[in-house]
N, C-alpha and C positions, 0 to 999 in steps of 0.2 A: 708182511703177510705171516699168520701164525699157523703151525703144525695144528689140523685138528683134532690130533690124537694127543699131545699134551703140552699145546700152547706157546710151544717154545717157535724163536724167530727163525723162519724158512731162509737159506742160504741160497742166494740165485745163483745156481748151477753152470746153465748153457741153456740157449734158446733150440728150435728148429723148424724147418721150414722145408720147402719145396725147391730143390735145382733147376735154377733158370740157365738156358745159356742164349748166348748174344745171339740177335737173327743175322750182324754183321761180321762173323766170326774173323774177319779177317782184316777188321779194323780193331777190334775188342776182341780177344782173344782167351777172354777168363771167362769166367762163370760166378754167378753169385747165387745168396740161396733168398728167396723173399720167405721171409720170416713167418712162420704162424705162428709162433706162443714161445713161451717163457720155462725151463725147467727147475725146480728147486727141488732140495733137497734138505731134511730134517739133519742134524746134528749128534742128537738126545739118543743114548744109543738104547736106550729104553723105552724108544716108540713101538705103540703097537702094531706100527704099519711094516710086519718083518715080511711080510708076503710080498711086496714091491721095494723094498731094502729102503724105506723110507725118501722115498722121490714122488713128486710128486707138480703138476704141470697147468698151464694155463693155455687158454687155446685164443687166437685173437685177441681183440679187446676185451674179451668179457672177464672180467677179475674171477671168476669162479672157479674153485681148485680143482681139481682133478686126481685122485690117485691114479698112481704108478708112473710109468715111463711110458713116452707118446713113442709111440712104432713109424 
């Protein structure tokens, strides 16, 4: 996936998602997270994305980029 502020190849970061926990907490005792999307982040420190420090994120399946950081 490329920066589309100046091309260069996005670095996958960390993903994030939604805190699930077990309905049987006491056979499973952990917690996981079900996944919504994907974070990258640009490299190039001459991107002009300075307002979101060059990150930048995927929601789902849909490949469409997203500026900044998902909350």
């Amino acid at each position: 996936m490329e920066c589309p502020y100046c091309g260069n190849e996005l670095i996958w970061n960390d993903y994030f998602g939604k805190i699930k926990h077990s309905e049987h907490y006491w056979l499973y005792p952990q917690s996981w997270i079900e996944k919504r999307g994907d974070i990258y982040k640009c490299e190039n420190e001459d991107c002009d994305s300075g307002v979101f420090n060059s990150f930048f994120y995927t929601y789902g399946n849909n490949d469409e980029l997203k500026e900044g950081y998902p909350c």
